[in-house]
C-alpha positions, 0 to 999 in steps of 0.5 A: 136262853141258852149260851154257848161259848166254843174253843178249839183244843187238840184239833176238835172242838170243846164247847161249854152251854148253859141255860138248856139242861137242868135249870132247877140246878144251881149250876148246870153246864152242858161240854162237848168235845167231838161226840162226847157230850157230858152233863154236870150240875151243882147244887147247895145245902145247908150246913148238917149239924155237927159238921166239922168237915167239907162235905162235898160230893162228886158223882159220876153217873155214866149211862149205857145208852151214851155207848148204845149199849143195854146193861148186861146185868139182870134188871137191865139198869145201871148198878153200882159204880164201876171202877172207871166211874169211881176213878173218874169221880176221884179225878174231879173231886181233887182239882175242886175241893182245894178252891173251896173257901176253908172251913166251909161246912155248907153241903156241895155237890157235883154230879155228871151224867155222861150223855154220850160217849164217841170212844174218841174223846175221853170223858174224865177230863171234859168232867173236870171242866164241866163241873168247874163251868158249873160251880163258877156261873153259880151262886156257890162260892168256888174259887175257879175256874179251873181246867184239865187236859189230857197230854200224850207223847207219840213218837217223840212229839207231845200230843194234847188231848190225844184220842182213845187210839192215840193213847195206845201208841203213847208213851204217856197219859197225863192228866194236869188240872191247873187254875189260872196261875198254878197247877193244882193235881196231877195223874199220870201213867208212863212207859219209862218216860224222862223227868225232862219230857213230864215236865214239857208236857206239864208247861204245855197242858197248863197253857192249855188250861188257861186257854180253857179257863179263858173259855169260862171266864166269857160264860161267867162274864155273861151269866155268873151269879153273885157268890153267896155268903157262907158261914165257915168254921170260926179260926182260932181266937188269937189271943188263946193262940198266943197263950198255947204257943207261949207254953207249948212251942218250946216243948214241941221244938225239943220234941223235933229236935229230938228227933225220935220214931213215931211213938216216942214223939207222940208221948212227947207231943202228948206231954205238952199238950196236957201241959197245955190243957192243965193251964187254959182248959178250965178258962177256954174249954178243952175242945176250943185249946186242943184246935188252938194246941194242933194249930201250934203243933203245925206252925212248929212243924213247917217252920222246923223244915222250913227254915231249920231243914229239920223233920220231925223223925230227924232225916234230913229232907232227902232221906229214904226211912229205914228199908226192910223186906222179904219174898216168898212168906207165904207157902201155898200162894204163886209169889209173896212179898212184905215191903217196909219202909218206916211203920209202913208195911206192905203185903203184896200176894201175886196169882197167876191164872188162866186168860178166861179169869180176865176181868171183864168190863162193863163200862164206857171205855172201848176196852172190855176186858183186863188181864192184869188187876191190882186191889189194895186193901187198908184195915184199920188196925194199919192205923191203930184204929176200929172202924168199919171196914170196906172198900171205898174210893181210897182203896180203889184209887190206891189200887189203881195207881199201883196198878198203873205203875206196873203196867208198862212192865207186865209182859205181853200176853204173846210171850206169857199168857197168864191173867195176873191179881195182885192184893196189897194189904196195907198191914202198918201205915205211917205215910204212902202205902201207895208207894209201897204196893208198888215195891211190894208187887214188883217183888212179889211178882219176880217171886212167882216167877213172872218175867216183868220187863224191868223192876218198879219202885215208888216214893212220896214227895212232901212239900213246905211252902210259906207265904214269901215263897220259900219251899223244901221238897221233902222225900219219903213223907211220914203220915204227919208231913202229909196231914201238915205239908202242901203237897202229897206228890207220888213217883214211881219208875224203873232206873230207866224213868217214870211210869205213873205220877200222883199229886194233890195240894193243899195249896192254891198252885204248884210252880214249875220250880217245884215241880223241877226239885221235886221230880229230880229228888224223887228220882235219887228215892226211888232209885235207892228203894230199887237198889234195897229191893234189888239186894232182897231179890235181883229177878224174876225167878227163872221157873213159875212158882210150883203152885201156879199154874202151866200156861202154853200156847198153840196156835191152830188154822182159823178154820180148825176152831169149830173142830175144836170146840165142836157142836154147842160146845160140846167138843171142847167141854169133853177135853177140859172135863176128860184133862181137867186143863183149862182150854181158851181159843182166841178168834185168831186161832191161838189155844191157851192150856192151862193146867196145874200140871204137865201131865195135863197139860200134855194130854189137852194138847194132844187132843187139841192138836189131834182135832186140828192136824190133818189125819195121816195115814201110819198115826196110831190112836187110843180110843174109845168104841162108840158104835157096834156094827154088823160090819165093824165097829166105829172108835172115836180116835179123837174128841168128835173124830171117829174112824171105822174097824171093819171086821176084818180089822179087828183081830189077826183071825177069822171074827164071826161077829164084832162082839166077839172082839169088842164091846161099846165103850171099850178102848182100841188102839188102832193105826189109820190105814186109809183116809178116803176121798170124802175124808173118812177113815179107815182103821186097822186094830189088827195093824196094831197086833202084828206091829205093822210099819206105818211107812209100809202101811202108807205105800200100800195106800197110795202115799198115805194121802186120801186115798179112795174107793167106797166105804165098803172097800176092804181097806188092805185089799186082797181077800178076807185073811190077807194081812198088812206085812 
């Protein structure tokens, strides 16, 4: 029988039900918040040999039909992942794989399948909630439940779980995952928002959490499953332990002391170790003393930071590596920027270019399109290694967080209207290149010439924890502290606050107290990166980069835009073909031009504007001959506007024919001399010749406004060889 357990949050409800869908699943969980509905199974497999990892899997399937939507794509089915189901899946995966019991080895995965989809409640979250509701009524051994909420900052009060049209009034979007007695992941993005309002908003979406948790807690109490036994990866034998640390702890501890770079520390790390190997590996095996050898290497770390506040490069726990960094490298790109701090080394390219090279997207979100796109690579020769290379969930998530960082700075389209790519290559890493993208996009960006709105800098927070709970923050993690440390806790803001945040723990929670020390330090980092970045470029460059692109905006009436682009298309495909500008109108009536020059940008402009402003009598044009007949010769003055040269028209004497004067295709300069009551045209060649006065030529016609009389009118009146004076 299915059970269902519901909980208001937000104002709407959220319910969770088992026991309809999806029974063969070992956890399967139906939640739904408003419209949104969401279907996350798990499911147990046994343990791959030669595993010496966790391997679970996070799946996000999102579905069309949840939006009624038909995929665009050739065969009319989902394809690969998108983006957002990458990031979402991301999303889930971090709060989980934490409350796994270590040194599992068993196969788990969690897949979601987004069922419908009300563009009003958001799905990540519900995701997160649902697959926790799944593992805990399961007999997979998880330690949960957890929970998720979403918090926003509208107008000066903290919304939680704000609607999709919130959000785009909110000054914050942050995602806080929390177990029942700590926080455990954090993702947030930010207007230059206060380390005081992030941490309000923290204390209220946990509180939230643990409301949701309770929620579970009443379908586990109800239909839970015993939890299995799992064979997990065998600890070190105390007693080959002690003899490691015997040997090896004093050797590491001078290493430490010592306080040397990367390499020279390694050699010294090395040294020890084949000390180590030398005495035990005979009796105990090489690969059983070199784990034993690792535990050691770690114990020694933490314990340095910990209760001797000394880091394995010798800063002090509140220090920023060594900064270095340059703008404009790279000679044939829009702007350029390498960003080093430390043995991380950031290259960040910047292009410009026009609105129709906008990403478009094809997924659940409301939003189709995207102007501004930011893509991270990491090779592996950044870390010393062959390995295969492509871009996975590392590379996208990275992207996404410097992505996100910027954001709240890139200017309005309204005032710069350009679509932006920003690549970082990660050319050197030794701890957040994250952090670095977004120093090197910042720099990169004022390089091409991009009025952002204020500068961006980032920094990685470390943590030590032991069991008494003792702490030290640690700012501007190198790759050890990360690999050794409790906590990976990114920042990034201008000087006037934050505009995204990233954690992840290898702990069971993060305290408030933490959270406190470690926002306030990570501003003083973040601050004196911005001031190094500042000293190599103070602002954007007051003119775009000579390589990029011209973009200017015109705006024409609604009712002119068919003019524009003309039958088909056909209009507007003869100005992007006879300029060689790119031409995008908006509903509204707003042209964007672009052009790699002026000359063409000008000439779209022209046309433009000459298709859309009414024709006045006295506006000379030069245009082509289209038409012969017995009577005149028609000249288009303008892409899909023609006018008529009546014979008498065409030269300061008698003609006896037209094609005594003109052929087809030629070029006329002519002066309009009449616009008749049904909007026709009269043209005048010979008003040219004789530098007729274009106020004159208006008073004869009545004002220059529409004039009248039929077709067949000779347009300056009189008889045949009376000229315009």
């Amino acid at each position: 029988m299915p059970t269902k357990h519901e909980i208001e949050i937000g104002g709407r409800t959220l319910s969770i039900e088992t026991g309809l869908l999806a029974p063969q699943a070992h956890g399967a969980a139906v939640i739904r918040y408003g419209d949104t509905m969401i279907l996350v199974t798990a499911v147990m497999g046994g343990i791959r040999e030669g595993m010496d990892f966790f391997p679970l899997t996070i799946e996000y399937e999102e579905r069309l039909y949840a939006v009624g939507r038909i995929p665009g794509s050739f065969f009319r089915r989902e394809g690969r992942p998108t983006t957002e189901a990458t990031l979402a899946a991301r999303l889930t995966d971090r709060p989980l794989r934490p409350r796994f019991p270590k040194g599992m080895r068993n196969e788990v995965q969690v897949i979601s399948t987004i069922l419908s989809v009300d563009h009003v409640n958001q799905p990540d979250i519900m995701t997160i909630i649902g697959a926790s509701a799944a593992l805990s009524i399961s007999q997979i051994p998880f330690n949960g439940p957890v929970a998720a909420t979403r918090m926003g900052y509208i107008d000066g009060e903290l919304v939680v779980n704000p609607t999709f049209e919130e959000l785009t009034r909110s000054k914050l979007d942050l995602t806080i995952a929390g177990a029942r007695d700590a926080i455990i992941m954090i993702e947030s993005g930010a207007k230059e928002v206060s380390e005081e309002i992030i941490l309000d908003a923290l204390q209220m979406g946990q509180e939230t959490n643990v409301k949701i948790i309770e929620l579970q807690d009443k379908l586990i109490a109800e239909i839970g499953k015993p939890k299995v036994e799992v064979k997990v990866a065998e600890a070190t034998d105390p007693d080959l332990l002690s003899k490691v640390e015997a040997i090896a702890k004093a050797g590491l501890e001078g290493v430490i002391d010592r306080g040397e770079g990367r390499g020279e520390r390694n050699e010294g790390t090395k040294a020890v170790e084949e000390k180590v190997f030398e005495a035990l590996a005979e009796e105990w095996g090489r690969p059983a003393v070199a784990k034993a050898f690792d535990d050691v290497l770690k114990k020694v770390v933490r314990s340095k930071i910990l209760y001797e506040k000394k880091r394995p490069d010798g800063r002090s726990l509140t220090e920023v590596r060594e900064l270095s960094s340059q703008v404009g490298l790279l000679p044939r790109t829009h702007g350029s920027a390498l960003f080093q701090r430390g043995e991380t080394q950031i290259l960040t390219v910047a292009t410009l270019g026009p609105r129709a090279l906008e990403q478009r997207l094809d997924g659940l979100s409301p939003e189709d399109t995207k102007r501004y796109i930011h893509h991270y690579n990491f090779p592996p020769y950044s870390t010393g290694e062959a390995r295969r290379m492509g871009t996975g969930r590392r590379e996208i998530g990275h992207g996404a967080l410097a992505e996100r960082a910027l954001a709240p700075v890139i200017p309005d389209e309204s005032e710069f209207p350009y679509a932006f790519r920003l690549v970082s290559e990660a050319l050197s890493s030794n701890g957040s290149t994250s952090m670095g993208s977004v120093c090197g996009s910042t720099m990169s960006l004022m390089d091409a010439g991009v009025p952002i709105k204020a500068p961006v800098s980032g920094v990685a927070m470390g943590l030590m924890t032991d069991a008494d709970g003792n702490f030290q923050v640690l700012t501007d993690i190198q790759g050890v502290e990360d690999f050794m440390g409790d906590m990976d806790f990114k920042v990034a803001g201008t000087a006037e606050g934050i505009t995204a945040l990233q954690m992840d723990i290898k702990a069971s929670g993060i305290s408030m107290d933490v959270f406190r020390t470690a926002l306030a330090q990570a501003k003083e980092g973040r601050l004196h990166i911005l001031k190094h970045m500042l000293e190599t470029i103070a602002a954007p460059r007051p003119e775009l980069n000579e390589n990029a692109p011209r973009m200017t905006r015109i705006q024409i009436p609604v009712d002119k835009i068919g003019a524009v682009i003309g039958p088909g298309g056909k209009t507007i495909r003869g100005i992007v073909e006879a300029t060689g500008a790119t031409v995008d109108i908006e509903n509204d009536g707003m042209v964007t031009i672009g052009s790699s020059d002026a000359e063409s940008a000008d000439a779209a402009i022209r046309m433009v504007e000459g298709l859309t402003k009414d024709v006045e009598v006295g506006q000379r044009y030069t245009g082509k001959v289209t038409r012969l007949m017995n009577f005149g010769a028609f000249v288009e003055m303008l892409p899909g506007k023609e006018g008529l040269v009546h014979i008498s028209e065409l030269a300061t004497t008698r003609v006896g024919s037209v094609e005594e004067v003109v052929k087809m295709g030629d070029e006329l300069e002519v002066m309009v001399i009449e616009v008749d009551r049904m909007g026709r045209v009269n043209l005048s060649h010979r008003a040219i010749l004789e530098g007729a006065d274009p106020e004159k030529v208006k008073a004869s016609a009545g004002g220059g406004g529409g004039g009248g009389g039929d077709r067949d009118r000779r347009p300056s009146g009189g008889d045949r060889d009376r000229r315009p004076r």
